[in-house]
C-alpha positions in Angstrom: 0.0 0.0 0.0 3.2 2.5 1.0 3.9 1.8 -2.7 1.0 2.5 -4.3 0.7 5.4 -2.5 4.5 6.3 -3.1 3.1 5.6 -7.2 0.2 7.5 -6.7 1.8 10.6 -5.2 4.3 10.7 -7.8 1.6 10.2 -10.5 -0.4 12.6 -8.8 2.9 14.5 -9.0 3.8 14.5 -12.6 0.1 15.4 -13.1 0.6 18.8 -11.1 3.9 19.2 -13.2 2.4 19.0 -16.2 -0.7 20.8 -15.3 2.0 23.7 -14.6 3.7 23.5 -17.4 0.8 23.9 -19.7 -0.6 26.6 -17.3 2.9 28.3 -18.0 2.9 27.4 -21.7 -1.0 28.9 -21.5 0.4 32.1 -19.7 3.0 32.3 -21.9 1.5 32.3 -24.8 -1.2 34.8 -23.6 1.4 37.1 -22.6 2.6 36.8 -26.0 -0.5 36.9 -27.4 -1.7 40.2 -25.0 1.9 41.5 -26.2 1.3 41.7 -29.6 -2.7 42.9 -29.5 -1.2 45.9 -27.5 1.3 46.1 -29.8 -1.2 46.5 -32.7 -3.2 48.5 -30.5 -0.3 50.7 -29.9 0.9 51.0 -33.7 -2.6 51.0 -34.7 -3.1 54.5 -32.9 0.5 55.7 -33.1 -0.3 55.3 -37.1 -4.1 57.3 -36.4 -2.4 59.8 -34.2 0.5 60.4 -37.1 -1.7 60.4 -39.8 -4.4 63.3 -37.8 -1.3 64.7 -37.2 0.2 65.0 -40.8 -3.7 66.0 -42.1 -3.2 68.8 -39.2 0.1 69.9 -40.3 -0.7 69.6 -44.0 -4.1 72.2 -43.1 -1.9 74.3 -41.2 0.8 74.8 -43.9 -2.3 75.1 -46.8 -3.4 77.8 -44.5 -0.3 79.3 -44.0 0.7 78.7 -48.3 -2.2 80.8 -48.7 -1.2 83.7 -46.5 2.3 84.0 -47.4 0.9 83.8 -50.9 -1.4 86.7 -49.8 1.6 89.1 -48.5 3.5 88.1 -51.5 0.5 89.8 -53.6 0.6 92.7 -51.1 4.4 92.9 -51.2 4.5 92.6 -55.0 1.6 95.0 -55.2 3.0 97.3 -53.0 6.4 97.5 -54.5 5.3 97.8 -58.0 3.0 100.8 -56.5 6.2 102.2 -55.1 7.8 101.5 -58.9 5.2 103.2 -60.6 4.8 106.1 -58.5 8.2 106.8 -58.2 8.7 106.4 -62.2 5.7 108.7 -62.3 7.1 111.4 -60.4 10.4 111.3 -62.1 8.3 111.2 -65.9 6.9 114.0 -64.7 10.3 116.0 -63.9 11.4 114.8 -66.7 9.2 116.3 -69.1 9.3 119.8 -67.8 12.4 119.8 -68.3 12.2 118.6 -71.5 9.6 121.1 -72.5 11.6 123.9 -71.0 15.1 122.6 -72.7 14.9 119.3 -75.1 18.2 117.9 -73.7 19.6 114.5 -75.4 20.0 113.3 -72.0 16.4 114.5 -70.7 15.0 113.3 -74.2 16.7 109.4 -73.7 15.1 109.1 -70.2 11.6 109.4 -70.9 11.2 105.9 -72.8 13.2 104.4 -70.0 10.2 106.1 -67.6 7.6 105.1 -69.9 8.6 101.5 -70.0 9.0 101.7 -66.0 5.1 102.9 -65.9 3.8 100.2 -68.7 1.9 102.4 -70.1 0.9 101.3 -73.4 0.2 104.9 -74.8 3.0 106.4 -73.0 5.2 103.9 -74.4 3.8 104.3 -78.1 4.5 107.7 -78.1 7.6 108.6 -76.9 8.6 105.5 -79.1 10.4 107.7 -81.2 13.2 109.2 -78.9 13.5 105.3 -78.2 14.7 104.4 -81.7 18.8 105.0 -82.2 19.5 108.9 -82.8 16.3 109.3 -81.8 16.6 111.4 -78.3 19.7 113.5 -80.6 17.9 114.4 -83.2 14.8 116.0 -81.5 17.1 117.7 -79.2 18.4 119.8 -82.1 14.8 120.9 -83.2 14.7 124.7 -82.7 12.9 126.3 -80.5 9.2 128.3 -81.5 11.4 131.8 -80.8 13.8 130.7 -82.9 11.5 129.4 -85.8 9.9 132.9 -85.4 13.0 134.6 -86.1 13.8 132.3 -89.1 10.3 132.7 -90.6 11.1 136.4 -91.2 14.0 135.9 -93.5 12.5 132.7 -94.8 9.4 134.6 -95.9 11.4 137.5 -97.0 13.1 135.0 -99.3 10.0 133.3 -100.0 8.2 136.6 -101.4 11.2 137.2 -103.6 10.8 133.5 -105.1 7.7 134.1 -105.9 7.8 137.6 -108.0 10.4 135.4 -109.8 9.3 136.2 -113.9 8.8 131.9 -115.0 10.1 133.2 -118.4 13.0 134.4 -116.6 13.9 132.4 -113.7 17.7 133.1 -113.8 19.9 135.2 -112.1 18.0 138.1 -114.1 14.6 136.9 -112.5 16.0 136.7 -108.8 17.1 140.4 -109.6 13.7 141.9 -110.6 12.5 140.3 -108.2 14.0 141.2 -105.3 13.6 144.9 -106.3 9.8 144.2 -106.8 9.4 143.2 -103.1 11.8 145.7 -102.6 9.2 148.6 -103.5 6.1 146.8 -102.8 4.7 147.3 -99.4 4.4 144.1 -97.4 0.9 145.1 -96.3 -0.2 145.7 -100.0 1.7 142.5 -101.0 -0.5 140.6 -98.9 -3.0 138.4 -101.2 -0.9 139.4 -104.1 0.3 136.2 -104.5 -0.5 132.3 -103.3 2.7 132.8 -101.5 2.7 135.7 -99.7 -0.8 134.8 -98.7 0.8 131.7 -97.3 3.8 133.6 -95.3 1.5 136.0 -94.0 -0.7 133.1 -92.5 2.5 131.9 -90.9 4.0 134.7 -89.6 0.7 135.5 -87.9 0.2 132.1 -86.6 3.8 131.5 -85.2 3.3 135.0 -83.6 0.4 134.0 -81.4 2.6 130.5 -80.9 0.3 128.4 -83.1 2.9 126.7 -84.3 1.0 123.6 -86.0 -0.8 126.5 -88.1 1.7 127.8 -89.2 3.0 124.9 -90.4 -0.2 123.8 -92.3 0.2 127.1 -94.3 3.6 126.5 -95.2 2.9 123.0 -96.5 0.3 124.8 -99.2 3.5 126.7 -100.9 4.6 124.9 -103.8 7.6 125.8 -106.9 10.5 128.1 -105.7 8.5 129.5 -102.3 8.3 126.0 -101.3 12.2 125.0 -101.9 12.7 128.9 -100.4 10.6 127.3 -97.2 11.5 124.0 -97.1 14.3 124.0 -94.3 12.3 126.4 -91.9 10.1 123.7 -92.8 11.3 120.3 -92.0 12.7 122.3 -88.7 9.4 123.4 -87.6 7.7 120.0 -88.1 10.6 118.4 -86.5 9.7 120.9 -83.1 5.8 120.4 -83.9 6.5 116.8 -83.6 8.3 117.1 -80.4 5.8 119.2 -78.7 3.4 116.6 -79.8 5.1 113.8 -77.9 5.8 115.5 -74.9 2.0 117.0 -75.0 0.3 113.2 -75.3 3.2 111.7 -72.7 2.6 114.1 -70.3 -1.7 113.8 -70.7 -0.8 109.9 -70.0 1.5 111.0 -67.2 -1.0 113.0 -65.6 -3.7 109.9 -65.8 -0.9 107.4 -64.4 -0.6 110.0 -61.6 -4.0 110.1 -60.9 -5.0 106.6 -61.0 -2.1 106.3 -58.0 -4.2 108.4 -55.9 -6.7 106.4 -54.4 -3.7 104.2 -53.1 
């Protein structure tokens, strides 16, 4: 019986061994098994948390694209307001002292202003002091006292070319002629002659400074008046044409200058 006992207690033994070895295999493996559910658990939020976090971070930097994007515009805005105003300003310098004294230098700047402003009209018509010899050659246009001072002895000369005989246009002709305006009073002479007609219009034009008049009534002279007038002429359009230009660029000027204000 002491053996049977001795048998049965080890049995009963090697039961409670094994039962604790598969309740430490069972713990075990729950452990493991607990172990990797809060693993998943873990990496399953970690991954929800990063992801709410990058949507957060991406809505944050959309937000913040769009107002850097928006003082970029004001920026941009304001310094091309600053640009413009300041290319204004100058322009407007510039043409004064143009107008008073048609400078190469003076004349050259004004496209460079104009192209500043981007102003399509502005730009289009001071175009031509843009071109190459362009700012020199309107700079040596004379001046309306000076064109009046020409006109004198360019109508003097006129009158004589056109008393000229046409059956004797020599050096015979030229004489006679000058000795018929020599002895014809100038207000007598007037309407005498296409020509004269033509001076006198001029001369009184130019002398209340309408200078574009005067010019249309020189273009109506034809034969020697014409070639007598034709330097005075090309001068005067040349000065007609730069009063012109600096007339429209400073119009556009003043509209550029006041579209600016309400800023």
């Amino acid at each position: 019986m002491r053996e049977e006992a001795e048998k049965a207690l080890a049995e009963l033994e090697s039961a409670h061994q094994e039962a604790l070895a598969e309740a430490a295999s069972a713990m075990e493996l729950a452990k493991v098994t607990i172990a990797e559910e809060t693993a998943a658990k873990c990496h399953s939020e970690y991954e929800a948390a990063l992801l709410a976090e990058h949507e957060s971070q991406t809505g944050r930097l959309a937000t913040l694209s769009v107002e850097v994007g928006a003082l970029q515009a004001v920026l941009s805005h304001d310094t091309r307001y600053k640009e413009v105003s300041h290319a204004t300003h100058q322009l407007t310098a510039a043409l004064l002292t143009a107008k008073a004294s048609p400078q190469p230098s003076t004349l050259a700047t004004l496209p460079r202003l104009a192209a500043k402003i981007g102003d399509e009209l502005l730009t289009e018509a001071l175009s031509p002091l843009a071109a190459k010899g362009g700012a020199e050659r309107y700079a040596k246009a004379p001046t309306h006292l000076q064109l009046a001072k020409r006109l004198e002895t360019v109508a003097a000369a006129g009158r004589v070319a056109a008393l000229v005989p046409e059956n004797a246009p020599g050096l015979w002709g030229h004489a006679l002629a000058a000795v018929t305006s020599s002895v014809t009073l100038h207000a007598a002479e007037e309407g005498h002659t296409t020509a004269s007609l033509a001076f006198t219009k001029a001369e009184k034009a130019i002398e209340r400074g309408d200078l574009k008049s005067a010019v249309v009534a020189m273009r109506t002279l034809s034969g020697p008046p014409a070639a007598a007038a034709r330097g005075w002429l090309g001068a005067a359009e040349e000065r007609l044409h730069l009063d012109q230009m600096l007339m429209v660029a400073t119009a556009a000027s003043t509209v550029a200058t006041e579209s600016l204000a309400p800023f």
